[in-house]
C-alpha positions as CSV (number, residue, x, y, z in Angstrom):
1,X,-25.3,-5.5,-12.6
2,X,-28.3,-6.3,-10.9
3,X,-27.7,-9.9,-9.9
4,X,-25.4,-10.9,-7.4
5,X,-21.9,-12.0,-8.1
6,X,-19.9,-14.7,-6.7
7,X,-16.1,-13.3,-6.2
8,X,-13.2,-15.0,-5.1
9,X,-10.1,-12.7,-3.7
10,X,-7.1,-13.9,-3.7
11,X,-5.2,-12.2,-0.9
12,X,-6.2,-10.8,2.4
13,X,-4.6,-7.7,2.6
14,X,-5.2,-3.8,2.9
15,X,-6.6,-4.4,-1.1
16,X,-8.3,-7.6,-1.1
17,X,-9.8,-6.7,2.6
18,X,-11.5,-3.5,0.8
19,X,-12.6,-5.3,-2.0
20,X,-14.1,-8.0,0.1
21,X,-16.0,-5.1,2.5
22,X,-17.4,-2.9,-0.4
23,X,-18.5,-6.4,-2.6
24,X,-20.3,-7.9,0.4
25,X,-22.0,-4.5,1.4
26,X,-23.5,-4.5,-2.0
27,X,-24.9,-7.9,-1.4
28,X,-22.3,-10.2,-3.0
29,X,-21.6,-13.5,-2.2
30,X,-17.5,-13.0,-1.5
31,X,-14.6,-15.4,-0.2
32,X,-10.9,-14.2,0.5
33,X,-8.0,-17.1,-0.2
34,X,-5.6,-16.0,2.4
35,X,-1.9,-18.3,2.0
36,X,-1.4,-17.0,5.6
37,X,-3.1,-18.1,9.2
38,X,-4.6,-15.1,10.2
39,X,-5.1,-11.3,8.9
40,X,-2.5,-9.9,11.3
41,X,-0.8,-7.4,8.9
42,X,3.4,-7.4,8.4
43,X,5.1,-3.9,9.0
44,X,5.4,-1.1,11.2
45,X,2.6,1.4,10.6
46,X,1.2,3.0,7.1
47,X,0.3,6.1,6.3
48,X,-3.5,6.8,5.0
49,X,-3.1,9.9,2.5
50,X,-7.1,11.8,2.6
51,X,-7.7,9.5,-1.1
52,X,-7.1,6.7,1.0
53,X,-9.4,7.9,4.1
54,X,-12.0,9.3,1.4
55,X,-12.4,5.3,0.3
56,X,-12.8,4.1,4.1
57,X,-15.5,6.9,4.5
58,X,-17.2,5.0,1.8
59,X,-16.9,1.4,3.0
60,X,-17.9,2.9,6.7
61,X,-14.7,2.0,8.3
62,X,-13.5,5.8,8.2
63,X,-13.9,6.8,12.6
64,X,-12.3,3.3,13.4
65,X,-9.3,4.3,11.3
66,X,-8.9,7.1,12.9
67,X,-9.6,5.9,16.3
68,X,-7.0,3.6,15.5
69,X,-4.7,5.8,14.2
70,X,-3.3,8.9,14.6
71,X,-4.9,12.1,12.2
72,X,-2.3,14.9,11.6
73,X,-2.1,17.5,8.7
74,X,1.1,19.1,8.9
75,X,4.3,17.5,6.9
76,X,6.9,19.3,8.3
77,X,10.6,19.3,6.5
78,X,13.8,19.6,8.9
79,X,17.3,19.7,9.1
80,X,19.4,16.9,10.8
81,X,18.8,18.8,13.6
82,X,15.7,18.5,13.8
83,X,15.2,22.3,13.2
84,X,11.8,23.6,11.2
85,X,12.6,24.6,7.6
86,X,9.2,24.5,6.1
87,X,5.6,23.0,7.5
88,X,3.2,22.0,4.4
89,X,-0.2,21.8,5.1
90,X,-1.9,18.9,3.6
91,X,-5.2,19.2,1.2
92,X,-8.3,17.4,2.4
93,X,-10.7,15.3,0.0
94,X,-13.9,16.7,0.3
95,X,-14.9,16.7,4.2
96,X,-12.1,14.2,5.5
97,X,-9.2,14.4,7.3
98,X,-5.7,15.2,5.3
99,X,-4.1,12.1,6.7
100,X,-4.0,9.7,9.3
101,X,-1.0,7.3,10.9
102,X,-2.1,4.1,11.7
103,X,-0.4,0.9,12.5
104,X,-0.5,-2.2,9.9
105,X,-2.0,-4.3,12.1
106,X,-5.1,-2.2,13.2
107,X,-5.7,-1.3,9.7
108,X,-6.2,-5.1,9.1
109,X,-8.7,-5.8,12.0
110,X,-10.6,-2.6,11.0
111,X,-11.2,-4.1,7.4
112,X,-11.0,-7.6,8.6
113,X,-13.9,-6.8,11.1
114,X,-15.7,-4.5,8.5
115,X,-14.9,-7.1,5.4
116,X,-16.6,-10.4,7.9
117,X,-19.5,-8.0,9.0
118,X,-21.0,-7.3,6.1
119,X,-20.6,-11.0,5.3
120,X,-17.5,-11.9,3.5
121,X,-16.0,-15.5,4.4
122,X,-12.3,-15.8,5.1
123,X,-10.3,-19.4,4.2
124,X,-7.2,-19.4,5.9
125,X,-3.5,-21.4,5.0
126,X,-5.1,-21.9,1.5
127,X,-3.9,-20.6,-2.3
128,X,-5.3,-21.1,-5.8
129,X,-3.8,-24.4,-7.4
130,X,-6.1,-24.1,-10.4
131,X,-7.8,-21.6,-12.9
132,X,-10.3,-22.5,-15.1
133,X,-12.3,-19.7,-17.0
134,X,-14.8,-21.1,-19.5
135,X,-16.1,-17.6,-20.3
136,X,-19.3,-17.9,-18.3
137,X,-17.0,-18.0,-15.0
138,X,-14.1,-20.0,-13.6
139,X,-13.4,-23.0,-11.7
140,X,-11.0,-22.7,-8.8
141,X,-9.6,-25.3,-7.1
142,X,-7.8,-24.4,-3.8
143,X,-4.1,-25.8,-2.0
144,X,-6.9,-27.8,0.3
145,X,-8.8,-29.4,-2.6
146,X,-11.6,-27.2,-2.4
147,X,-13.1,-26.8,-5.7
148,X,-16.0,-24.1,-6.6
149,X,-17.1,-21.9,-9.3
150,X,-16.7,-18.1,-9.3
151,X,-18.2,-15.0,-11.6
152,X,-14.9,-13.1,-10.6
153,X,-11.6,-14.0,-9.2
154,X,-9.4,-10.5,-8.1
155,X,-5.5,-11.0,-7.3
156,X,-5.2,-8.8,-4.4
157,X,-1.6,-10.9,-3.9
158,X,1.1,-8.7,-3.3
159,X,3.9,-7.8,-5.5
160,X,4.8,-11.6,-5.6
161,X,1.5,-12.6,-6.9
162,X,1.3,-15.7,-7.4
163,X,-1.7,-15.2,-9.5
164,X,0.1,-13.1,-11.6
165,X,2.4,-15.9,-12.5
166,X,-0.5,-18.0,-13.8
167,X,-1.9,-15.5,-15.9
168,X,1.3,-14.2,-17.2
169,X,4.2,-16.5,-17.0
170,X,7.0,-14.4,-16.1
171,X,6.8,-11.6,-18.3
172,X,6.4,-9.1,-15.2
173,X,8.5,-10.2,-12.2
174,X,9.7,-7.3,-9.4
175,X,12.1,-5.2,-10.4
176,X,14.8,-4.1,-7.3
177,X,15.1,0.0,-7.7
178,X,18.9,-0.5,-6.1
179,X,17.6,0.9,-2.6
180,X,15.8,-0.4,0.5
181,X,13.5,0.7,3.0
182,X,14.3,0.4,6.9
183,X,11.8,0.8,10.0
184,X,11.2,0.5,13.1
185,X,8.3,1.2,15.9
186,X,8.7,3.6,18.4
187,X,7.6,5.8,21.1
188,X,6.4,8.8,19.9
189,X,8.1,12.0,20.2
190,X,6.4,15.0,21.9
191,X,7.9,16.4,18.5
192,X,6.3,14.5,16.3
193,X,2.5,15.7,15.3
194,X,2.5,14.6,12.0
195,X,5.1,13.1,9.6
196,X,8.5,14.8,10.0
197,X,11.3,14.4,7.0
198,X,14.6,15.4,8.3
199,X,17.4,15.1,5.2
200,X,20.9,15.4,5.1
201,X,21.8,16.1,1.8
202,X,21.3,13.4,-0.7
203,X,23.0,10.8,1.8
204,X,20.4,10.2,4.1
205,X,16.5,10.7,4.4
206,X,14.8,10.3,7.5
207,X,10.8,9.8,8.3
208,X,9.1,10.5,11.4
209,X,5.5,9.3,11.0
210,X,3.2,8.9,14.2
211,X,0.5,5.9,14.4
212,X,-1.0,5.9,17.3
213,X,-0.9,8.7,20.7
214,X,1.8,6.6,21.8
215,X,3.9,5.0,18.5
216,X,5.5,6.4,15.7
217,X,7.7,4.4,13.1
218,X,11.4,6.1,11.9
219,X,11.7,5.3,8.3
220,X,14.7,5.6,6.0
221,X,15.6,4.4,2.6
222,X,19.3,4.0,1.7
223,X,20.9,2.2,-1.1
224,X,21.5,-1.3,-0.7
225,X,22.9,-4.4,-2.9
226,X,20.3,-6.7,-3.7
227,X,21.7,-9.7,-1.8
228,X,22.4,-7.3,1.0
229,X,20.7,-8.3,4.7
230,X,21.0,-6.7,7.9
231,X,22.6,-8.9,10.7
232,X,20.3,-10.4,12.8
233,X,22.2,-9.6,15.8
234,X,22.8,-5.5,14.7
235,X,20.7,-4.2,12.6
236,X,19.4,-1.3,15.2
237,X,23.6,-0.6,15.1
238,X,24.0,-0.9,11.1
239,X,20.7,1.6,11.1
240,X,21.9,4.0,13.1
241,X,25.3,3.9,11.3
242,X,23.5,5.4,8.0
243,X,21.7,7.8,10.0
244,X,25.0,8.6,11.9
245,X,24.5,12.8,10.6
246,X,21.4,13.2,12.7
247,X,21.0,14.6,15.7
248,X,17.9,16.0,17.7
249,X,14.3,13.5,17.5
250,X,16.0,11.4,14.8
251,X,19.2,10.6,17.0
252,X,16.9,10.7,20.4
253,X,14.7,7.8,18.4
254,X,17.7,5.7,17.4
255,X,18.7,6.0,21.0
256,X,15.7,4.3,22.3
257,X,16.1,1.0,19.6
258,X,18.1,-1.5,20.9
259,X,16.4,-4.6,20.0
260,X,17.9,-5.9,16.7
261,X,14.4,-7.4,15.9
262,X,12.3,-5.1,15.6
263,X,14.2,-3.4,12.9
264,X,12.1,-4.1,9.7
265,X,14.3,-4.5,6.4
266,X,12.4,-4.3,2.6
267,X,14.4,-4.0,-0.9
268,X,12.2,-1.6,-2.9
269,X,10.7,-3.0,-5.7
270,X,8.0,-2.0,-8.0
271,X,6.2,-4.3,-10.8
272,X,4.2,-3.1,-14.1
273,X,1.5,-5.5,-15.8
274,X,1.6,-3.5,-19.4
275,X,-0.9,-6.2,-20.3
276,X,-4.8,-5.4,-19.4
277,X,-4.9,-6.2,-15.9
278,X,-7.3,-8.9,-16.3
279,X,-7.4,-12.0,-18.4
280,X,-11.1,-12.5,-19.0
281,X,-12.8,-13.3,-15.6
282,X,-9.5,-13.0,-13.7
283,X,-8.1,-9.8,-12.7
284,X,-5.1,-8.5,-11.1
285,X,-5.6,-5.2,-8.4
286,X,-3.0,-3.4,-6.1
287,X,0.6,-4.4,-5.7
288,X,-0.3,-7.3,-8.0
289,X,-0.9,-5.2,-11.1
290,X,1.2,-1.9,-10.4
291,X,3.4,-1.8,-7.2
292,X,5.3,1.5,-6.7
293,X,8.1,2.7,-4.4
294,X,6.6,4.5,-1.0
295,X,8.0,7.6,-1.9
296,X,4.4,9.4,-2.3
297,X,2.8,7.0,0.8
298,X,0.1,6.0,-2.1
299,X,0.7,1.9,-2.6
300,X,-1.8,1.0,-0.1
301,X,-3.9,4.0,-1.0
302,X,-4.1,2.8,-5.2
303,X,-4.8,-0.5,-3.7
304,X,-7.9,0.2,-1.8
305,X,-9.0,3.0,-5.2
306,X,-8.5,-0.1,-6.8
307,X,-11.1,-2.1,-4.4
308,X,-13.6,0.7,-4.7
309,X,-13.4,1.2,-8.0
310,X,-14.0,-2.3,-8.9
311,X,-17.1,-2.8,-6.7
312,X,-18.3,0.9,-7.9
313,X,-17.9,-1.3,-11.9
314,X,-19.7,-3.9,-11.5
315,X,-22.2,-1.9,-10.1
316,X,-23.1,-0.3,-13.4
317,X,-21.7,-2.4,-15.9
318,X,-24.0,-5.1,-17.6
319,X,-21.4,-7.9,-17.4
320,X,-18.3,-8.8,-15.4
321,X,-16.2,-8.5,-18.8
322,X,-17.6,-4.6,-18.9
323,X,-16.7,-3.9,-15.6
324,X,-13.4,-5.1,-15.6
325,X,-12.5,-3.4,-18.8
326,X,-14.3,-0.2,-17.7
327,X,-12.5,-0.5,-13.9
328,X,-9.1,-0.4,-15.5
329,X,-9.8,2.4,-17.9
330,X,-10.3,4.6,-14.5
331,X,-7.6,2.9,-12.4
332,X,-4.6,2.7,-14.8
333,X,-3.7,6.0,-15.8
334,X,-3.7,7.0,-12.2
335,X,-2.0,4.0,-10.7
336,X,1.1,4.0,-13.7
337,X,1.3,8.4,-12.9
338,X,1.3,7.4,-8.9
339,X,4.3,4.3,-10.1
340,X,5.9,7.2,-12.4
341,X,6.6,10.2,-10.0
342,X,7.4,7.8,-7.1
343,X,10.2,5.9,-8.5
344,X,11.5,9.7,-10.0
345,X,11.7,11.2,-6.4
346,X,13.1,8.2,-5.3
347,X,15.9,8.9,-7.9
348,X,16.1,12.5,-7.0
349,X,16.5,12.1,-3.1
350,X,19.1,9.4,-3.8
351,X,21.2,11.4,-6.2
352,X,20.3,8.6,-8.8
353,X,20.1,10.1,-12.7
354,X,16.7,10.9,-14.2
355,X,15.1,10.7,-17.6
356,X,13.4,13.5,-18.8
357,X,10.6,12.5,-18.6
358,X,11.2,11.8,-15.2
359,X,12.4,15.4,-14.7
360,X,9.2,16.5,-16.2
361,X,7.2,14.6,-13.7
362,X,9.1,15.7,-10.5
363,X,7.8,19.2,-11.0
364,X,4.9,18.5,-9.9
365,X,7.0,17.5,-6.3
366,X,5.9,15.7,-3.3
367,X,3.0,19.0,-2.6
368,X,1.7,19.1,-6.1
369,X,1.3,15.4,-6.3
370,X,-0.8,15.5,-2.5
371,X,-3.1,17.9,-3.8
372,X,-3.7,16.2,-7.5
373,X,-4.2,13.1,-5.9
374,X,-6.6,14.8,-3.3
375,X,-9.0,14.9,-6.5
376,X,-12.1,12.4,-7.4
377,X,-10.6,8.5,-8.5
């Protein structure tokens, strides 16, 4: 499309921050609804696969990231030890790096900065109230009375979406997988050059990833009841309890955590819109749509495909209608294969059964899937 579009995102995340930067470097008029005060991401740190570092090459934020972050290409696997059983070399996309560490929060003020820069406008404390799409666009009304008209509204709103809810009822709610997610931010081992797994049997996983020259994050995932909560007061001891069969970096890590806080609990949940994605002029992107477990380090990297995609769309579609139809042809079969194989090696590593056509897909592994996903989105 040749004329510029108005587009309201809903969210102010690692997605809707994308969308908003690659939208209003085409020369769109863009607004971000963000529930929260300020961009200041939640978490520890994130990994960017090379898919997700190929898309911040294209919206220009690609040597901030890494400056930010910290670039390795090695995944190595070890024993509880710590011993070296196998180093994997990761594939590049094209000319960029394989992968890169970088904290939450950084990754927000990179695409924060880059997303106001090139013009995007941020409302803070504020969420969509009312939706109304007459065909030629839609009428939003925001928690603060606001009222204006839009050519596009995107939910970039997390696996809770609340926009989700209004286009869908509650036909796709998040579905717990039985197992949670447990991090914390450390100093980084000497050790640790890129992301370390260190396994003990089907009992315990543990992830080394480093963010910055001085951070890295320890990451485990362990079954957990769905009411389960760590206590506030010892969660660092009820963490190192699961990863009692360590020794070596993972125990010398655990060693150093001995504030309860900064232990950072998530249930594992993943969501699937098996509707279209959109409902005319309002669309669902990211977590929203198609939320996977982190067991390929890919949510945040389908979310910002998602963003790119979308702005590449409209690009060279004649109406908004054709784009969206034409963004989700490219974008689903990817995002549902990314879903698929994630929640299946989540099931492996956990002992859980699998279907077969979850056996099927886990072939590929944790390597094959790197390298397919290392491929043009």
């Amino acid at each position: 499309m040749a004329a510029s579009l108005r587009v309201l995102i809903h969210g102010g995340g690692i997605g809707g921050l994308a969308l908003a930067t690659a939208l209003a470097r085409r020369g769109h008029t863009v607004e971000i609804a963000e529930i929260r005060d300020e961009l200041d991401a939640l978490g520890v740190g994130i990994i960017q696969p090379t898919n997700a570092l190929h898309v911040m090459r294209e919206l220009g934020v690609l040597d901030a990231c890494l400056d930010a972050g910290f670039e390795w290409e090695i995944l190595t696997i070890a024993d509880p030890a710590g011993n070296t059983l196998a180093r994997i070399p990761q594939p590049r996309m094209g000319d960029v790096p394989a992968a890169n560490g970088i904290p939450r929060p950084a990754l927000a003020k990179v695409l924060g900065d880059a997303a106001v820069a090139a013009g995007a406008k941020v409302r803070f404390g504020v969420t969509v109230t009312e939706l109304d799409d007459d065909g030629t666009g839609v009428t939003v009304t925001l928690s603060d009375g606001a009222t204006d008209r839009w050519d596009l509204v995107v939910g970039f709103d997390g696996i809770g979406s609340p926009l989700r809810t209004r286009l869908y009822g509650d036909r796709y709610v998040p579905e717990y997988t039985g197992f949670a997610n447990w991090r914390v931010t450390l100093p980084r081992h000497p050790y640790v050059q890129g992301v370390v797994m260190a396994t003990a049997g089907k009992e315990a996983k543990a992830l080394l990833t480093p963010i910055t020259d001085e951070l890295m994050y320890l990451g485990s995932v362990f079954a957990e009841a769905e009411d389960f909560r760590p206590d506030p007061e010892q969660a660092h001891e009820q963490l190192a309890q699961r990863l009692a069969a360590f020794s070596g970096p993972v125990a010398e890590a655990l060693s150093a955590v001995t504030d309860p806080t900064a232990v950072v609990y998530s249930r594992i949940s993943q969501v699937t819109v098996e509707e279209p994605w959109h409902v005319g002029r309002v669309a669902l992107a990211g977590d929203a749509a198609h939320a996977s477990t982190p067991h390929l380090a890919q949510g945040a990297a389908m979310a910002v495909e998602d963003a790119l995609v979308l702005a590449e769309s409209l690009d060279s579609a004649p109406t908004v209608p054709a784009a969206l139809e034409a963004w989700e042809l490219r974008r689903r079969p990817r995002a549902m294969w990314v879903q698929a194989l994630s929640r299946a090696v989540l099931k492996q590593e956990m002992g859980a059964p699998t279907t077969p056509d979850e056996d099927a897909l886990l072939k590929v592994g944790i390597p094959g899937a790197a390298h397919a996903l290392a491929k043009p989105y």
